[in-house]
C-alpha positions as CSV (number, residue, x, y, z in Angstrom):
1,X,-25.5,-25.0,-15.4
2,X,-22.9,-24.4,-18.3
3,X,-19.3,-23.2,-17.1
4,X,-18.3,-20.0,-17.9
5,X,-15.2,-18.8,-19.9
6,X,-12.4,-16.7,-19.4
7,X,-13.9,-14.3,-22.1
8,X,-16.9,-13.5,-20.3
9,X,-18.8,-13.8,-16.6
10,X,-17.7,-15.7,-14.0
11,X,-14.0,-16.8,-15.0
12,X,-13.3,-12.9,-16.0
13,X,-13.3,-11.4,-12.4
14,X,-11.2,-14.6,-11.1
15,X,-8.9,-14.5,-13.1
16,X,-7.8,-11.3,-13.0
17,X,-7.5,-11.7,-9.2
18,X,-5.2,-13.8,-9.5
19,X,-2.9,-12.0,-12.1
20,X,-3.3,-9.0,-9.2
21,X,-2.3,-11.4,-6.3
22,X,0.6,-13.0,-8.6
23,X,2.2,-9.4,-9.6
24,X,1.6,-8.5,-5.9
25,X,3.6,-11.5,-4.4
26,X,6.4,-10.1,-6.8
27,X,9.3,-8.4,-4.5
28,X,12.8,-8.0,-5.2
29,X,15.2,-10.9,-3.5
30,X,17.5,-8.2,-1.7
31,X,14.5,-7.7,0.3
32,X,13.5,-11.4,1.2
33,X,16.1,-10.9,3.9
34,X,14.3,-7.7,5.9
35,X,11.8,-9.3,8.7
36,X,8.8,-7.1,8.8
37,X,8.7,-5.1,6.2
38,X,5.3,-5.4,5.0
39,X,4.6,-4.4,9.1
40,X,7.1,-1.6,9.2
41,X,6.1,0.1,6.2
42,X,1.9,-0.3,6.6
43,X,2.2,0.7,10.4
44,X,4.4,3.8,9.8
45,X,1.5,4.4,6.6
46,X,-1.3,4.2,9.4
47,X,0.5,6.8,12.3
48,X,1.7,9.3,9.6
49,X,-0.2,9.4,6.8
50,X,-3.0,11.0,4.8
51,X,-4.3,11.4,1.5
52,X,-6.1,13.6,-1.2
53,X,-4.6,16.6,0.5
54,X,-6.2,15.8,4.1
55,X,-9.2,14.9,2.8
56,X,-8.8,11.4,3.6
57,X,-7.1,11.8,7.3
58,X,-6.8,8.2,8.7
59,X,-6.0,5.8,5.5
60,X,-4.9,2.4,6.1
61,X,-2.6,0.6,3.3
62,X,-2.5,-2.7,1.2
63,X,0.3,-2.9,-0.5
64,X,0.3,-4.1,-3.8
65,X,4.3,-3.8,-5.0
66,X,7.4,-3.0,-3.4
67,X,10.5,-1.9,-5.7
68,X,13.5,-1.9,-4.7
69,X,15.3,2.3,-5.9
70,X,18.7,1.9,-3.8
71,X,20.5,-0.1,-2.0
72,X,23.6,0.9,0.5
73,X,25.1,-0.5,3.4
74,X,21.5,-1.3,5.6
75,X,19.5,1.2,4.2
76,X,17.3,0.3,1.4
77,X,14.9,2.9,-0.7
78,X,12.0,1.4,-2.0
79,X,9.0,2.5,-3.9
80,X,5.5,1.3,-2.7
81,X,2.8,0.9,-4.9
82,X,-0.5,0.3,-2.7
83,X,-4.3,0.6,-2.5
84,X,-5.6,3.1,0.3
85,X,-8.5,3.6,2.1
86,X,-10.0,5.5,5.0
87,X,-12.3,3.4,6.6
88,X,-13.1,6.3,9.4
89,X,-15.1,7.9,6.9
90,X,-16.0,4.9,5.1
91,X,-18.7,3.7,3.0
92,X,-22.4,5.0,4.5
93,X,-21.1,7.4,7.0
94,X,-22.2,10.3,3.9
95,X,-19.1,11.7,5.4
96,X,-17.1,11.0,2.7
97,X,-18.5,13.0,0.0
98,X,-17.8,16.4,2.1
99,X,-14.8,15.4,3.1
100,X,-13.5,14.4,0.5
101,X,-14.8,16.4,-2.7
102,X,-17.6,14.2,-4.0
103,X,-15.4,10.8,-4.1
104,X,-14.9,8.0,-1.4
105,X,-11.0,7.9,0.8
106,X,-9.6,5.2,-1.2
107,X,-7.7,4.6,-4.4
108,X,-4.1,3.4,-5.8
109,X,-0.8,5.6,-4.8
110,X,2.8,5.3,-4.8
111,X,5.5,6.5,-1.7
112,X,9.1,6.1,-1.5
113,X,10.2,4.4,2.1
114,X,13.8,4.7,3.1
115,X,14.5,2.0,5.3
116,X,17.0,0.1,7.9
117,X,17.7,-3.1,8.5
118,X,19.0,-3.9,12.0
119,X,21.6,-6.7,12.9
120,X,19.0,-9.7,13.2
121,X,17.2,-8.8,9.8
122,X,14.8,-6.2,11.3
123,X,13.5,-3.5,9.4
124,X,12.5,0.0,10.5
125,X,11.5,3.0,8.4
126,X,13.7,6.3,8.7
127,X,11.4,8.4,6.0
128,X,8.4,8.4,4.0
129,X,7.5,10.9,1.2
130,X,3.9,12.0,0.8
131,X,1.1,14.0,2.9
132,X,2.1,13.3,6.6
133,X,0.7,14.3,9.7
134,X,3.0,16.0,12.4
135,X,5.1,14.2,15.0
């Protein structure tokens, strides 16, 4: 069996896996400090959101970037760049296409999460733009 290179087959995929994972370890330092924020902002995603105009009503997030818009006192604005999908009407069900105008609930989007940090480092989310369910 003769390797493969970069240019074409098996190296092509991997690599560009790992350019994705490097870019996604990426955050801004002012945020190494805030203890669960990848939890904070991908479990206020999963209770509020939804996507492709409620199409898509129970999308879970992975998120992919976080950058960091403003910064005062303990609140922090950040813009999340992430991949969604809704898993409820996933794959097979032959929900999706109905529900969601002939294309599966998943795809890449961007929110803006304004955020505090408590006293020990904590992080909770105040607001989150985007489609939202009701409280």
């Amino acid at each position: 069996m003769t390797p493969r290179t970069a240019r074409g087959g098996l190296f092509g995929p991997a690599l560009a896996g790992l350019l994705l994972l490097a870019g996604c370890a990426n955050r801004p330092s002012e945020l190494s400090q805030l203890r669960g924020l990848d939890f904070a902002i991908t479990s206020f995603y999963a209770d509020r959101a939804f996507e492709r105009n409620g199409a898509c009503l129970r999308p879970e997030m992975d998120i992919g970037r976080i950058e960091l818009v403003e910064r005062t006192g303990d609140r922090f604005v950040v813009d999340v760049r992430y991949f969604f999908e809704d898993r409820a009407f996933g794959r097979g069900s032959g929900r999706e296409l109905r529900r969601s105008g002939g294309g599966a609930c998943s795809g890449w989007a961007e929110r803006r999460f304004t955020l505090e940090a408590g006293p020990d480092g904590r992080v909770r989310v105040l607001e989150m733009s985007g489609e939202q369910r009701g409280r």
